[in-house]
Every structure is written in structure tokens, then in C-alpha cells.
N, C-alpha and C positions, 0 to 999 in steps of 0.2 A: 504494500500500500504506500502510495505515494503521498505525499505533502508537499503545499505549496507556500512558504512563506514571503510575507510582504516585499521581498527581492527578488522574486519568482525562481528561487533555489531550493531543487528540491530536496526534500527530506524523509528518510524512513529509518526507523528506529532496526531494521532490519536488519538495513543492509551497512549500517557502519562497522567498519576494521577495527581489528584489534589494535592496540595502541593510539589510536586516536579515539576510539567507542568509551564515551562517559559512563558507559552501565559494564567498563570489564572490572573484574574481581575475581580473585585468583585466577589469571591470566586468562580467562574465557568470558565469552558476555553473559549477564544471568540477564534475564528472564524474570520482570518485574509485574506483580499480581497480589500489588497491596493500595491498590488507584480508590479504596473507600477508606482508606487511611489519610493517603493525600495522594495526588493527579506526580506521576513523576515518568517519560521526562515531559520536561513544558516545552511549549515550542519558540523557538527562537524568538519570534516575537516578544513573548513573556520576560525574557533575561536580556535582548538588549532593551525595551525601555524604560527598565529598571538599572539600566548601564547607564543609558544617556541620558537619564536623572540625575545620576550620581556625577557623570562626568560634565555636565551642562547646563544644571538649573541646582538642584540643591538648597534651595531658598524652601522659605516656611511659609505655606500660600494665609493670605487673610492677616501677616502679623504684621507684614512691610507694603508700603508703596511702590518699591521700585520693582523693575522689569519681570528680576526673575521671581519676587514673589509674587506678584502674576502669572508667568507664567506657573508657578506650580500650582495657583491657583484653577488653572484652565483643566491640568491635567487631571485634578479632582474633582470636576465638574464635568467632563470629559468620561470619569468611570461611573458617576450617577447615570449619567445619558446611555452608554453601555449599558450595564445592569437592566435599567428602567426600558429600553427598547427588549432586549432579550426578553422579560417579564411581564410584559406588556403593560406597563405602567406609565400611566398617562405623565404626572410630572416627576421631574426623574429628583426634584428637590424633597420628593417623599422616601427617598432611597436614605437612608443615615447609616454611617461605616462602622465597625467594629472593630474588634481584633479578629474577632471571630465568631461561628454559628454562636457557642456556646454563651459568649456575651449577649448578644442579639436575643437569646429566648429568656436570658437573665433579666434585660431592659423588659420584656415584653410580659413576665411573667408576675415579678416585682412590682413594676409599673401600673398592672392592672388590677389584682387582688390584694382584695382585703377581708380581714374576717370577720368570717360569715359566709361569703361568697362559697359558690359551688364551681368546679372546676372538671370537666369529662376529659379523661386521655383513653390512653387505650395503654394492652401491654406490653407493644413491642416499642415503647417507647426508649428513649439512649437517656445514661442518665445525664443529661446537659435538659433534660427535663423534668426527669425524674426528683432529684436531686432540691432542685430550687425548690418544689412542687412539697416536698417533706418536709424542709425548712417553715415554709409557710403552714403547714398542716399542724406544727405545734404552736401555730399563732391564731390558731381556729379557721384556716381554709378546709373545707370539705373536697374532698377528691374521691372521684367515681372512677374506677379504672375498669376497662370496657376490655373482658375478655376475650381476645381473638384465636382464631384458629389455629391447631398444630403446625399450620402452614404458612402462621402468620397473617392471615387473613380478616379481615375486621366486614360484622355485617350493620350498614350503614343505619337499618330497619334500628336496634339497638342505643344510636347516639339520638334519635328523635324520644326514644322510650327513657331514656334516662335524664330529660333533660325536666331540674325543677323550676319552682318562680326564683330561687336564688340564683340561678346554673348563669353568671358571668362571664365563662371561658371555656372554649374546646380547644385542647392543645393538641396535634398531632402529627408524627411524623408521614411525611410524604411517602417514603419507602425505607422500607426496616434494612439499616448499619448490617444487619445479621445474616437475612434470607433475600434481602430484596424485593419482599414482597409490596407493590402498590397498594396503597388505597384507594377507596372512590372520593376521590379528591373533590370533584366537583357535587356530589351527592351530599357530600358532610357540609360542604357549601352553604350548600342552597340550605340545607337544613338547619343550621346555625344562623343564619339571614332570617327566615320566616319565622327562626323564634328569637331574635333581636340578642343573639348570642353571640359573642365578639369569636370570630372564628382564626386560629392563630396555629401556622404552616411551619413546622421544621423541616425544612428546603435541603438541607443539609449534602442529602444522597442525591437529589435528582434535578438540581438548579444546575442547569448545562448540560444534563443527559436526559432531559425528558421534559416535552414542550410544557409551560406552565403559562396562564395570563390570570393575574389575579382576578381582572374583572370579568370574565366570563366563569370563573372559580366562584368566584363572591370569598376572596380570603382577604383578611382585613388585616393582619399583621402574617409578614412573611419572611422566617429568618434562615441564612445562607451565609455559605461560607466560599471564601476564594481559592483554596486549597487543591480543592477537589475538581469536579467536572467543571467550573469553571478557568481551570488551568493558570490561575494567580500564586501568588509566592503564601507563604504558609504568615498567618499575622493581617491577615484581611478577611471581612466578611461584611454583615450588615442586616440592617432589618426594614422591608417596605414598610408605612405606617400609611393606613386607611386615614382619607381626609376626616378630620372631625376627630378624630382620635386624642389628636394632642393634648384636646382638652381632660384626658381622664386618663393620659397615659405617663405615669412620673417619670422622669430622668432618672437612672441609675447613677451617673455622675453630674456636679456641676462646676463650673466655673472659667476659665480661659477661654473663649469663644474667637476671638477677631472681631467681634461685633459688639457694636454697644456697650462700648467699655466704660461708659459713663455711667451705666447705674451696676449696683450689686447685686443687683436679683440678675438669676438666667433671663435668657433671651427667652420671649415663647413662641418664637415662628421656626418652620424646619427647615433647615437641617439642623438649626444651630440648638435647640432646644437639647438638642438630645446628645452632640458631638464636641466635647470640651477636653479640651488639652490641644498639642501639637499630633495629626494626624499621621499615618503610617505612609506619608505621600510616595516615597520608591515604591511603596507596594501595593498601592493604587493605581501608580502608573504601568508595573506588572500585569493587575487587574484588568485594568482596563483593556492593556493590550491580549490578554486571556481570553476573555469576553470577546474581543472584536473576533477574536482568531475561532471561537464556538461559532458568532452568527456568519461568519465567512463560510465554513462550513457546511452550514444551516442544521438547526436539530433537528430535525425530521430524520437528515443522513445518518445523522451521529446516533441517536436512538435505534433504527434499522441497522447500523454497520454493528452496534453494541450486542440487539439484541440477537440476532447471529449466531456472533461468538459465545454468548451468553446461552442459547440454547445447543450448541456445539461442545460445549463444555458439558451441562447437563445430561446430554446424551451419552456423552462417553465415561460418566464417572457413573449413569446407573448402569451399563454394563459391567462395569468393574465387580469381582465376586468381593463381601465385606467393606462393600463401601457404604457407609448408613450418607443419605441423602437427605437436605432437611429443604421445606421449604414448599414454593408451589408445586416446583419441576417443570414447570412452562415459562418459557421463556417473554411471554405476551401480558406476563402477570407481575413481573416485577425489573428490576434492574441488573445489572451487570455485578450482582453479587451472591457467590455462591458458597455454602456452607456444607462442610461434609466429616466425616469421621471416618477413621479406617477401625475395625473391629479386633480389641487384640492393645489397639495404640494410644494411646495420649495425645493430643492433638500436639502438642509442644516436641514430642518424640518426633510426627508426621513431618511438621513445617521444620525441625532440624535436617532431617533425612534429605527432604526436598533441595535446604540451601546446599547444606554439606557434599553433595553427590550430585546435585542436579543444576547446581544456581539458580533455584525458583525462589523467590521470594515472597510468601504470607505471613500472614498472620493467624498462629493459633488464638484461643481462649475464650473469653467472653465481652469482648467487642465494645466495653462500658454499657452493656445494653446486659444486666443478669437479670431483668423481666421478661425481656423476650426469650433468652432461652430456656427460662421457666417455661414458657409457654410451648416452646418448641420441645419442648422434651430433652436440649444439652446440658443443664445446670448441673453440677457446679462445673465441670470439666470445661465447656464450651466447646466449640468446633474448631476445627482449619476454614480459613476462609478466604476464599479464591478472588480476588477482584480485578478480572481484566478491565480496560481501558480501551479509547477508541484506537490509540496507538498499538496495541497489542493486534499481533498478527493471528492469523490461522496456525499456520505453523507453528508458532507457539504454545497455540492452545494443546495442538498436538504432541505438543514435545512433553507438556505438563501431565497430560491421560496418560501416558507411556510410563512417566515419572511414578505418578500416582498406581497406575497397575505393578507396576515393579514393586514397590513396598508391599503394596498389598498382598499381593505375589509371596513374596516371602513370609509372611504371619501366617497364609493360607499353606504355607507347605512346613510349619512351623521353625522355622529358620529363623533368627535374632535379629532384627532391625539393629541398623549402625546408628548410636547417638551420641 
């Protein structure tokens, strides 16, 4: 698979030489299949205009007058517009930056609830949810957590049946860290909207690998991180905030703005409300150029090239004899992440064997997600978890099935896995 960057030079992660190939390690290239952990490699675009940041603007946008805090001002208005076109977000001054997802469902989570309120998630939620969600629960928030399927599957009929006169906030992830499995996005929507319920999107897995518009969603806060399929540097992310929101939704931080530095109270229009300190602007400008390099592309492709390999993979690992498989198993159902065990293994024994011997690179365990695999049936061990990328080839996928039957191979003829 080819690639074209803003120089029209092409690029594939395939076909680079050893010695000059950024992914060789112990002198061969591995084989990288941890892209829900973060997006890696990025594409050129990504790393020179976080070069040509550093080498030619460097300036702190919104603190200075002159040229180049200008310009860095441009290039972080520049990644709102990004984001906000990708998302289908009308003004892209409703986009506010983060560090990251997990900050973004902090602001959103924090910001909204208070107690008494009632809060619906479900259980394959990552704890960057979870988490904040308990914090609150010992300050009197109520939380309904919405049993989903072995398969990770959430049924929509459920979130309308549990919603009370206090029920605040549906928090939920777009697609489960763990199995991939989607939601009905747009069903929890509409359903959250007709009962005047603030409806609020962990983006996390699927903002850049699966088309998303908030307003034909009806999601009112939507939070996303740069790392991942949106192919920015790791230290960006952000959260859309539904117009009218501002009014009911607190700042997590306050204070340095660039703006209206004459009085001491925060600013209350957006971005600024909510975005206080010096920004992560190299990594905006990353971002940005991430984003452009996704809608170049167009997601439609990227989702179809994804989902592919993603049921390519599935296919050859339920062949495998002792390979427990978790999840939907269809590829039309969820993303480009896939969970599995070998019988016999420890998933940490699995993903060593893989790097040690194969140069494949995952991730065993529990994903920061130990409700979902509650619900899938992994806990406490967790799974191996497979996460190609649009960059990962066939080939590879192939090379990985071979990888994975060889271990397996060996438990099944009782033979000692190397660790």
C-alpha cells in the first residue's frame, strides 16, 4: 500500500530497508499492532510540522503581538478547523484542546455532575471514565451501569429504560479499547435528545477511523484524543462542547487565557473558557497536520481499508486450534481491535513470545478497561490485543496468524512456550 505525502513522495511502511527503517529492532523490522494504544508510524506530514514549528515559529500564540505569535496563533486555529471539519462540527471554536481523551471526559464529566444527579454508562466503558465516575459516586452521583453483551454489545432499547427524572448524563464509549465492539451511536442519540439528556461521546477509538458528525448523532459533548487514529503526537486531544452548554458546563482549570486579562474571573466565551495555560502548540501543529493527512485520505477508505484487515485477522485466528476469541467476530461491528487468548498461556507469556521471536508488537492484559473484560469473560488475566492500523499491511496481518498458530502450535503438542 502506497502513500502519498504532501510532497507527492511516496510512502509505505512496507517497503522501507533495513538501516534506514525507523520500526528495525534487533536488526529486523517488527511489525507494529498496538495503533489502540497510540497511531505509530505517523506520517510524515505529522513530524515535519511539528519540525517546522520548532524550527520557525516557536512563539506562544495569544501571549504576544508580534509575527510569530501569530503565527502560532493561526496554527491552533488551523487544528480546531481540522478536527471541526472531520466531525462535522459547524464552529470549529467549539472544539477546546486537551492533553488528552482522558482530560476531555474529566472536563466533561466534572463539569456536568453534581449530586444527586443520575449518570447511564455502560460496561465496556475504559476507566478514563470509569474512574472520575467513582470519585463522584462518593459525593452522591448515582451511576446506572448498562450491562452489555459477552460480545461487548450494548442494547440501545435499555438506555431509554433506565433513564430517570434525575438521569443528567449518558456517558459512553464509541467503541470498546478491548473488542472493538461499536455502539448504536446515533440511536443512544437521538434517545438522550428526546429525553433532554446531555449525551457525552468517548471518541477515543474511533475519531479518524470511523465516520462520526455530531449533529446528525445528536452528541453534545464529544471527547478525542490525537494519538490514535487521528495520527497526532501523543499530549493532544480535546473535547466538542454543544452550543448552550457553556452555561452548565464548569472549567476543570482556570486562569492564563491570552484574553481579557483585565479582569480575574475566567473568560466565559469558547475556547477560552475552558483552555488556560500555554497550549501544547508543536503538537497541534502535529495534529493538525494528522487530521488533514485522515481527510486526504477520506474515512470512508480508511474504515473499509481497516475493516479488511480487521476481519482478515479475525478469520485466521478463529481457525487457529486454542485460540479463545472474544468479541463480535465480524468485522462490520466494530473496529480495528482485536482480543484473543491462546489456551494453556498468559497473555503476557503470548505478547513476549510474539516480540521475542516474531517482532510483533501488542499489548497483553486489561486495557485500563477491567469492566469490560468483566463482561467479556477475561478478568483478571485480560487478553492479547491485536490493533492493526490503516498503515499495517496484508502481509503482515499474515505474518502475525503464522506467528500466533506457531505458539499455539506448540501448547497444543505440549511443548514449552519460550518466555
Amino acid at each position: 500500500m502506497g502513500l502519498i505525502d504532501n510532497e507527492g513522495l511516496q510512502w509505505s511502511n512496507l517497503s522501507r530497508k533495513q538501516g534506514s527503517n525507523p520500526n528495525a529492532m534487533k536488526g529486523s523490522r517488527v511489525i507494529y499492532l498496538d495503533n489502540a494504544a497510540t497511531s505509530w508510524p505517523k506520517p510524515r506530514e505529522t513530524w515535519r510540522a511539528m519540525e517546522n514549528f520548532m524550527r520557525h515559529i516557536g512563539a506562544n500564540p495569544g501571549r504576544s503581538g508580534h509575527r510569530l505569535s501569530i503565527e502560532a496563533a493561526r496554527i491552533v486555529l488551523e487544528a480546531r478547523m481540522a478536527v471541526a471539519e472531520l466531525l462535522g462540527i459547524e464552529d470549529p471554536l467549539r472544539v477546546v484542546f486537551s492533553r488528552n481523551a482522558t482530560e476531555a471526559l474529566n472536563l466533561a464529566i466534572n463539569g456536568i455532575l453534581r449530586p444527586g444527579d443520575h449518570v447511564i454508562i455502560s460496561s465496556m466503558e475504559h476507566n478514563s471514565v470509569m474512574r472520575p465516575l467513582r470519585a463522584l459516586e462518593k459525593r452522591g452521583v448515582e451511576i446506572k451501569v448498562l450491562a452489555c453483551s459477552p460480545e461487548g454489545e450494548l442494547n440501545p432499547q435499555e438506555v431509554e429504560q433506565a433513564i430517570r427524572g434525575n438521569t443528567r448524563l449518558i456517558v459512553m464509549n464509541h467503541a470498546s479499547n478491548v473488542v472493538g465492539t461499536l455502539i448504536p451511536l446515533a440511536k443512544v442519540g437521538e434517545t438522550a435528545c428526546r429525553n433532554g439528556v446531555i449525551f457525552c461521546v468517548d471518541a477515543a477509538q474511533t475519531a479518524g477511523a470511523y465516520p462520526i458528525d455530531v449533529e446528525d448523532m445528536k452528541i453534545d459533548l464529544l471527547a478525542f484524543t490525537g494519538h490514535k487514529s487521528l495520527y497526532g503526537p501523543q499530549g493532544t486531544g480535546g473535547l466538542y462542547i454543544r452550543e448552550g452548554l457553556e452555561g452548565v458546563l464548569e472549567p476543570l482549570m482556570r486562569g492564563g487565557t491570552g484574553s481579557r486579562s483585565e479582569f480575574q474571573e475566567q473568560p466565559d466565551f469558547l475556547p477560552d473558557r475552558y483552555e488556560s495555560g500555554t497550549p501544547n502548540t508543536v503538537g497541534l501543529a502535529g495534529l493538525s497536520a494528522g487530521v488533514r493527512f485522515v481527510l486526504s485520505q477520506r474515512i470512508v477508505q480508511i474504515r473499509a481499508n481497516e475493516e479488511a484487515k480487521t476481519q482478515l485477522l479475525i478469520g485466521g485466528l478463529e481457525s487457529i486450534s486454542g485460540v479463545v476469541l472474544y468479541g463480535s467476530r465480524d468485522a462490520r461491528k466494530q473496529i480495528a481491535v482485536v482480543s484473543f487468548n491462546i489456551a494453556g498461556l498468559t497473555p503476557s507469556e503470548v505478547v513476549m513470545e510474539l516480540e521475542e521471536e516474531f517482532q510483533i508488537l501488542c499489548r497483553p492484559g486489561l486495557h485500563c478497561a477491567p469492566a469490560a473484560h468483566q463482561t467479556i469473560g477475561s478478568f483478571p488475566q485480560g487478553t492479547v490485543r491485536l490493533s492493526p492500523g490503516y498503515l499495517t499491511t496484508e502481509e503482515e496481518i499474515h505474518v502475525i496468524l503464522e506467528a500466533v498458530g506457531k505458539i499455539a502450535a506448540r501448547v497444543t503438542e505440549g511443548g514449552v512456550a519460550h518466555v
